[in-house]
C-alpha positions, -999 to 999 in steps of 0.1 A, spaced: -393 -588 172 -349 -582 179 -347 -553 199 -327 -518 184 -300 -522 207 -274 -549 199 -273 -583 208 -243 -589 235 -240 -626 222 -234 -616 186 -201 -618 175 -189 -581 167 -196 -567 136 -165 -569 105 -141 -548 105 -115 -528 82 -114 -505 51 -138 -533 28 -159 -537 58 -165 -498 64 -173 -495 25 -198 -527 33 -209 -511 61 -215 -474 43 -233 -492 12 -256 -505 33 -265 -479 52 -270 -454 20 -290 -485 4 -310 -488 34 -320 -447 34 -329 -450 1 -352 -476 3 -366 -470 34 -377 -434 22 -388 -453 -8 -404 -482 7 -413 -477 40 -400 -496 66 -411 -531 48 -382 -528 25 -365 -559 27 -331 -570 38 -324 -589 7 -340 -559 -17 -313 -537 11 -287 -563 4 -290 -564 -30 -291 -523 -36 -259 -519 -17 -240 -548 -36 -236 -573 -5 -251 -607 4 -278 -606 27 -254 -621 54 -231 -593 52 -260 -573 57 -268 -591 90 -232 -591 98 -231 -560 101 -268 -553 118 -286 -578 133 -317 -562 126 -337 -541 105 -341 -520 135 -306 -517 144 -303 -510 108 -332 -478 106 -314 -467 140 -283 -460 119 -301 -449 87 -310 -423 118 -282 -417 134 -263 -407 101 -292 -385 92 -293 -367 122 -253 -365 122 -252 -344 92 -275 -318 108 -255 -315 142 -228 -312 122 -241 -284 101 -250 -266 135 -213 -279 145 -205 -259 114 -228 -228 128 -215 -224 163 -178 -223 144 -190 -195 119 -206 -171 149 -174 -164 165 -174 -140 127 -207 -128 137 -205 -96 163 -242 -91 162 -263 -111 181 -293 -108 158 -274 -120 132 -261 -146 147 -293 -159 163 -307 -154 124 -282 -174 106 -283 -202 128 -326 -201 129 -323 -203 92 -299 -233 92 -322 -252 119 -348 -248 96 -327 -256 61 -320 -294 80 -357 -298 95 -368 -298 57 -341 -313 45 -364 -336 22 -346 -371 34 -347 -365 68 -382 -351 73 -390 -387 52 -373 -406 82 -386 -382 108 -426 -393 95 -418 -431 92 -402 -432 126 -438 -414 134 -453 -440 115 -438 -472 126 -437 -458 168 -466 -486 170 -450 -513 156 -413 -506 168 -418 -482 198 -378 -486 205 -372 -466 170 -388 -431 189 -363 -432 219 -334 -439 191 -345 -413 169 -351 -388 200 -313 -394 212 -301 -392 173 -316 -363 166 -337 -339 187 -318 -343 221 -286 -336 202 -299 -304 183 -310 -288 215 -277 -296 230 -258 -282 199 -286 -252 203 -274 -247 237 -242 -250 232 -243 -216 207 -265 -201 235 -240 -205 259 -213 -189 238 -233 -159 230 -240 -157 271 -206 -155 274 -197 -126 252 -225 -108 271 -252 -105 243 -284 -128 258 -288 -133 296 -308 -167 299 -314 -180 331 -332 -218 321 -310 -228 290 -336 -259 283 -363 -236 285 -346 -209 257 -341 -240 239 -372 -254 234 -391 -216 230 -365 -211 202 -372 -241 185 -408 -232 188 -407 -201 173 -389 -211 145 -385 -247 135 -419 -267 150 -444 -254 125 -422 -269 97 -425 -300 116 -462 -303 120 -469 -293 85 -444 -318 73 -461 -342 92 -491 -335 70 -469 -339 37 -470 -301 30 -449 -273 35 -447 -240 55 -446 -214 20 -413 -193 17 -427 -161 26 -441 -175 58 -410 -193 65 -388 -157 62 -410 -139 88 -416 -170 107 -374 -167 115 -369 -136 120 -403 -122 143 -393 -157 161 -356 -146 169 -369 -107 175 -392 -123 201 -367 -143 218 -341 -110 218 -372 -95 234 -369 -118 263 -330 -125 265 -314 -104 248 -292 -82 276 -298 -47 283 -268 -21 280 -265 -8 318 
């Protein structure tokens, strides 16, 4: 089996404006079929969807790892940069409920996005088979959410309105209160229902301001 990571001794991959489009085609073939197929879809069926040769394909990933790793990468791209997005838009947003609300509800609108909850269970599926793909997907996706999390933490520290002592710690008991039980029933191939989801957000963010929210002198 290739390894994710890239070969040193392949040549590098094309490069210019025809190659990025290549490159792009692929990579939105390659989702498609992968949350179609599974990860057996095949290079050539990949190759064939995104209107290349299989060598172009292979050109531009040496493997179908190295290829899922990207399918990944851009997946969990367009969620940091919707919490990107969210850390911009609280500087707008003088009160710290608020604020803690809105970006709850936008961790959970890219959690469930339907495409990347698909990748999120075959990457859970194929850990067996291609244990490499977990420690991709971890640095892809969940390590850089709780970064971006802790980034919007650290802003509202500094305008005075949570006091948190263990940043990773906040992190991880935000995430809990709000986002994991989308991911476990996901898991399962259902859904948290609406309702549920509403209180789930904002009891979970009341509970955190209970712990870290600061206290006028």
């Amino acid at each position: 089996m290739r390894t994710v990571g890239k070969d040193s001794t392949r040549p590098s991959p094309p490069s210019g404006r025809r190659a990025e489009r290549n490159r792009q085609a692929i990579v939105t073939a390659a989702r498609e079929l992968f949350i179609r197929e599974g990860f057996d879809a095949g290079m050539d069926l990949i190759a064939a969807a995104a209107g290349v040769s299989k060598v172009t394909v292979y050109n531009h990933f040496g493997s179908k790892e190295e290829l899922f790793t990207e399918v990944v990468g851009q997946a969990m791209g367009e969620a940091h940069m919707t919490m990107a997005e969210v850390r911009a838009g609280l500087a707008d947003i003088a009160d710290v409920r608020e604020a803690l609300l809105h970006t709850a509800r936008a961790l959970v609108d890219a959690a469930t996005d339907p495409s990347r909850m698909a990748l999120r269970n075959l990457v859970t599926g194929e850990l067996r088979r291609f244990p490499e793909l977990g420690q991709a997907y971890l640095e892809r996706g969940p390590a850089r959410s709780a970064t971006g999390l802790a980034e919007v933490f650290g802003d509202l520290c500094a305008r005075g309105q949570l006091v948190i002592a263990d940043v990773e710690l906040a992190v991880v008991q935000f995430f809990g209160l709000t986002v994991y039980p989308h991911l476990i029933t996901g898991s399962i191939g259902v859904g948290v229902p609406p309702d549920l989801a509403g209180r789930l957000v904002v009891d979970g963010v009341d509970l955190f301001l209970s712990r870290y929210q600061a206290r006028p002198r």
